[in-house]
N, C-alpha and C positions, 0 to 999 in steps of 0.2 A: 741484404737483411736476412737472418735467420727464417723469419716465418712471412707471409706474405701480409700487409698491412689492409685491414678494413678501408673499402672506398669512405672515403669522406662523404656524410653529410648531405653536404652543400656540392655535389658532383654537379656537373652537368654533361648533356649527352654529346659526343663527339659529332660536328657539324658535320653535313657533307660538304667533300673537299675535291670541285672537279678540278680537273686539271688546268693547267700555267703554262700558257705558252713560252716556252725557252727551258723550262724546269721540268729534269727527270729526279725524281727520289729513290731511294730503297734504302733496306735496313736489315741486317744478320747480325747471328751471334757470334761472338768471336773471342769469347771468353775471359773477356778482359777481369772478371773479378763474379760476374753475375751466371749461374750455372739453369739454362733453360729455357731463355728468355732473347730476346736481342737488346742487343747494347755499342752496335755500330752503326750509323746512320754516312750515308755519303748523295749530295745531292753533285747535281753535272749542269750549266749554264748555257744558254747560248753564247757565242761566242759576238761580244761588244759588251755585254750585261758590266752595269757601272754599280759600284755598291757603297754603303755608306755603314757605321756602327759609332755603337756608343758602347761604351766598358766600365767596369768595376774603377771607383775610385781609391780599390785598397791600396795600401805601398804594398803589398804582400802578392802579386798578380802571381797567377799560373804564365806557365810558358807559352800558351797556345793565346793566351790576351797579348802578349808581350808580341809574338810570331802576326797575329794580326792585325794590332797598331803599325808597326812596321810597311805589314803588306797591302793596309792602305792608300799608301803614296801614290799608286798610281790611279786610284779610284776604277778598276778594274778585276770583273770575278769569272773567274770558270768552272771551280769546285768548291765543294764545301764537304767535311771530315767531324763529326762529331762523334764523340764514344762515351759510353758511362758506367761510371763503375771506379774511377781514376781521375784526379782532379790535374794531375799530372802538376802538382803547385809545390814549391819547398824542397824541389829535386836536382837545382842545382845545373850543372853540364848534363847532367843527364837528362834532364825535361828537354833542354835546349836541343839534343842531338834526336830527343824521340819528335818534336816536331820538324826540324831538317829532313829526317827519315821519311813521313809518315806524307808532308810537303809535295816531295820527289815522287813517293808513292803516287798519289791521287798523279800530278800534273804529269807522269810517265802514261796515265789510264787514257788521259781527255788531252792529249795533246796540246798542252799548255805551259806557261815557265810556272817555276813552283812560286814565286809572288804571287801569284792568280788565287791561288788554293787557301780556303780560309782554314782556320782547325778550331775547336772547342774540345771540352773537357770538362768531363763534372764527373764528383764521388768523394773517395777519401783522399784528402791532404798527407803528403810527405812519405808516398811510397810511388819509387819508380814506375813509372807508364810500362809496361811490358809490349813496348810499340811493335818489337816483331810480331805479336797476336792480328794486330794491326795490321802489318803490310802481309801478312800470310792473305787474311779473309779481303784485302778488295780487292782483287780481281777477280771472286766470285762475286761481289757483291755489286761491281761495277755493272757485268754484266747483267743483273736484273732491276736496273734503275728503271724507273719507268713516269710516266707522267700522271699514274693514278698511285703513285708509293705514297702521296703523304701521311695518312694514314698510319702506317707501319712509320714513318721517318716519327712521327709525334711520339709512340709508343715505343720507339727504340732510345729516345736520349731521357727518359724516366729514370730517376734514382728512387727518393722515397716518395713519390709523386704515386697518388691512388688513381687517375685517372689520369688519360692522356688531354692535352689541351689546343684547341686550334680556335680560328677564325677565319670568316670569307668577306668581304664587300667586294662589288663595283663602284664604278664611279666614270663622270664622263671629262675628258678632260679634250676640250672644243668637240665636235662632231663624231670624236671616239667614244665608246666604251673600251672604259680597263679595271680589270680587277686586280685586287690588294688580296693576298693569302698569308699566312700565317700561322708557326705551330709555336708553345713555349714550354719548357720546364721548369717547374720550381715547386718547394714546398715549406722546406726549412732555410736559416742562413737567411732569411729575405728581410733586406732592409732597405733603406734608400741609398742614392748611387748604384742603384740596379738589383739588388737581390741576387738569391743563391740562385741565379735564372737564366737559363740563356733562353733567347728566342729567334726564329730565323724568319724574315717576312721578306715576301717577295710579288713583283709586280709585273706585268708586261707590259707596263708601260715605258714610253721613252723619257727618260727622265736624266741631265746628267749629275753625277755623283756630287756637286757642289750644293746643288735643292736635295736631293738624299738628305745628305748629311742637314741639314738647315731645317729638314721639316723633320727628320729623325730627333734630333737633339733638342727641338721644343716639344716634341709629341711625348717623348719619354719623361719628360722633366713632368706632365701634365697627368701621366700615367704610374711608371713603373717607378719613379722616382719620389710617390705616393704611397705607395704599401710599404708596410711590415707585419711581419708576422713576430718575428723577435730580437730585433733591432740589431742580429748581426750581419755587418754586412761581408758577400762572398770576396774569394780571391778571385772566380771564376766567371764573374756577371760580363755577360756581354746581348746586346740586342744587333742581328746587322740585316741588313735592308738590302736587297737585290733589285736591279730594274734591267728587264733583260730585252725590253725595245720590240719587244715584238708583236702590240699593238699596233705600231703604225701611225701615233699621232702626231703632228707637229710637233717638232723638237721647240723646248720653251728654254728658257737658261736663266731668267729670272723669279726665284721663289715668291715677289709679291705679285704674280701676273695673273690675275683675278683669272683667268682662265683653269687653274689651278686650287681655285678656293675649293670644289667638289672633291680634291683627289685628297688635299690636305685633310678636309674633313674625317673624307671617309678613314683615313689615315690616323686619324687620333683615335677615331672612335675605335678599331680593329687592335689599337695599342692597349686603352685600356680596358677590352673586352678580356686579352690577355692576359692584362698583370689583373683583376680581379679574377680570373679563372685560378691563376698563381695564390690569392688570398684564401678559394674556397678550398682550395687545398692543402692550406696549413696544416704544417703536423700538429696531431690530433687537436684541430679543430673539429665545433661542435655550431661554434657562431660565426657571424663577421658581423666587422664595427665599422660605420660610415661615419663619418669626424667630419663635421661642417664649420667653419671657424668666420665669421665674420667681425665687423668692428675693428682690425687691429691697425695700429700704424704703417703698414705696408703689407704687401701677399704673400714679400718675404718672411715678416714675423707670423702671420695667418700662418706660413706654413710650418712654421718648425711646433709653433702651439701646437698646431693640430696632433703634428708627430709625438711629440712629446706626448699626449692624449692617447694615441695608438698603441705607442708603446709600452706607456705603464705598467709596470707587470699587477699594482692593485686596482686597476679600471678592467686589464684582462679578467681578472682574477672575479674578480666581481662581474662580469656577464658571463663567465664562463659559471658560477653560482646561480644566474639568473636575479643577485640583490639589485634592487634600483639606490644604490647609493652614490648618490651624485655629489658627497662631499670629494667622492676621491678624482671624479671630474676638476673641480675648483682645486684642489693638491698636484695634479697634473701641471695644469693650465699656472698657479701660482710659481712651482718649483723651477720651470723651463728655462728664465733668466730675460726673457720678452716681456716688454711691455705690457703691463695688466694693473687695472686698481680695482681690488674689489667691491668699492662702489658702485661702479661700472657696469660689473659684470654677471652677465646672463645664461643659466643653463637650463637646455631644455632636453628631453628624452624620449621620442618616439613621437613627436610633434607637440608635446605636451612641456610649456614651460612650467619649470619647478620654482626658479630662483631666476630676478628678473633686479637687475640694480643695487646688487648685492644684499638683498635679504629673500627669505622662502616667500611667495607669491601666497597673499592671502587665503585661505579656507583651501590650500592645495590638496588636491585627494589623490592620494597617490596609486589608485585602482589603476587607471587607463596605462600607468607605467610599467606595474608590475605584470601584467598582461604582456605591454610590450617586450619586456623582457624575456617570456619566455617562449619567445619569435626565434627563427634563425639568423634573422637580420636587422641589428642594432641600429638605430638612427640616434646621434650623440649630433645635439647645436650647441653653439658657444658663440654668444654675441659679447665680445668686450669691450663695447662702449667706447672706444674710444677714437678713429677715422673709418677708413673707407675699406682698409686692404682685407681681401676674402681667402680664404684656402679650405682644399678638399682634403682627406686622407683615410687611407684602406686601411682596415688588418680583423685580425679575431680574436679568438676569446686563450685563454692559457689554460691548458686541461693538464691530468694527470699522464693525459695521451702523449704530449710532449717528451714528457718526461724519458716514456717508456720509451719512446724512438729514438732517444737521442742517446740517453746511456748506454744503447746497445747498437749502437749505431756501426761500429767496427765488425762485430759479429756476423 
């Protein structure tokens, strides 16, 4: 970006992040596109760490989502390469031969095959990775990884992101403690099937890759696959999960093993501590909107309501105003192509129902609303009357701040 962007808002302050057993991080500049700053991130494994990921459902993937769907198969990690600045997406043999490159790189540092090595990418679409910038800077970079880098790892894979984003729990999983760590990016581009976001979480706990993946891919679906900020979604999304064993607790291999319901917990709650850090960071956002959806025919149609709610660019537009006009609520919720009769259906704002069975709720006063509105944090319900199925969904408000970020976004 030309000038540096106003922290958002709605920031929050970067947790303390101690260290993970199995996990060194660190992060340099390497000039990939950003002049001052870091924008290389490289994390090191212990050697057995099983890992898991969920990815962008574009047909349009960057090559580094491509390179680690792939490098999956074996459910096994030793490095991890993120940079930003460069989406590395739309490039063709060229993307492909800058991750090969970049691969080799890392698993030449940590003595491992280059399947092991994860890669990410995020920035601008459809200009060559300049990977030799890349394999110049790690092996300085290698050498200062450390087990209190995350920190600096959070603050180095930022593109238009005003503040850095992490999270910590423990949790006991039988006579163990282990802890869940976690850093993510995102600001723009965030929609569902993942957002303009990668995130990297990681655990010492023993876990193998088959429960990763199994409590990764409900946890996200329940999280990151909830927010939008402006319903596009990236080439670049990717979430992946590290478990590098070196708590020490009984090895489990079945994900419903009640033994296990603490680590899952703590494990959801850490995801969407993330993807709402990802919401207060909306480009230029001012608010965020909580989308409560109940009554519908299934969780499935709760949920895409809900989104369809989030997204609006006139329900944005209107808290981004601060109007309490909850027709464009009911225009949302109508237009979606789900299930809905407006007989039915119920909306409320800030706890305060408006419209209750399809007409305005007698003598409604609409003070306690417009109050709530000019809060940072929107609460939108929508009961529509019609079974049981419930749904959550994130996002904020649409400002002129957008605008300004994104038309100049190349710059």
């Amino acid at each position: 970006m030309a000038k540096a962007l106003p922290v958002s808002p709605l920031a929050q302050p970067l947790p303390e992040l101690p260290p993970l057993a199995g996990v060194r991080f660190g992060a340099t500049e390497a000039g990939i596109r950003y002049k001052g700053r870091t924008d290389l991130v490289m994390a090191e494994f212990a050697p057995g760490t099983t890992v898991a990921g969920v990815y962008t459902k574009s047909k349009c993937p960057g090559a580094p989502v491509d390179w680690c769907r792939a490098a999956m198969a074996d459910g096994r990690a030793r490095a991890l390469v993120v940079n930003a600045g460069n989406a590395n997406v739309f490039t063709g043999r060229a993307g492909f031969e800058a991750t090969q490159a970049n691969a080799a790189d890392a698993a030449r540092l940590v003595n491992c095959a280059a399947s092991e090595v994860f890669l990410a990418s995020t920035g601008v679409i459809g200009e060559v990775l300049p990977y030799q910038k890349i394999s110049a800077a790690l092996p300085g970079l290698y050498a200062t990884l450390s087990a209190d880098g995350w920190a600096d790892a959070a603050r180095g894979i930022m593109t238009t992101d005003t503040f850095p984003k992490a999270a910590t729990r423990t949790a006991r999983i039988g006579d163990t403690t282990v802890r869940i760590q976690g850093i993510a990016k995102g600001s723009g581009m965030v929609a569902p099937d993942m957002a303009t976001m990668l995130a990297f979480v990681a655990t010492d706990a023993k876990l193998p890759a088959s429960v990763l993946q199994s409590f990764l891919t409900e946890g996200v679906n329940r999280s990151f696959n909830c927010i939008t900020v402006d319903s596009d979604t990236s080439t670049s999304d990717m979430v992946l999960l590290f478990a590098t064993g070196q708590a020490g607790n009984a090895g489990i291999t079945d994900p419903a093993s009640p033994e296990l319901a603490a680590f899952r917990a703590a494990l959801d709650s850490l995801l969407l501590e993330l993807a709402l850090l990802v919401i207060r960071d909306g480009e230029g956002v001012t608010k965020m909107m909580h989308v409560v959806v109940t009554g519908a025919t299934s969780d499935e149609s709760a949920h895409r309501v809900a989104m369809a709610v989030a997204n609006s660019p006139l329900v944005k537009t209107a808290v981004a105003g601060e109007d309490a006009n909850w027709g464009r609520v009911v225009m949302a919720v109508g237009k979606c192509g789900e299930p809905a009769n407006r007989d039915t259906l119920s909306v409320g704002i800030g706890g305060t129902w408006i419209a209750q069975n399809g007409t305005v709720v007698p003598d409604y006063d609409e003070t306690p609303v417009v109050a709530h509105m000019k809060g940072r944090e929107i609460e939108i319900a929508i009961d529509l009357g019609l079974a049981n199925g419930t749904a959550q969904a994130w996002g904020c408000d649409l400002t002129h701040g957008y605008i300004d970020i994104n038309g100049s976004y190349r710059s």
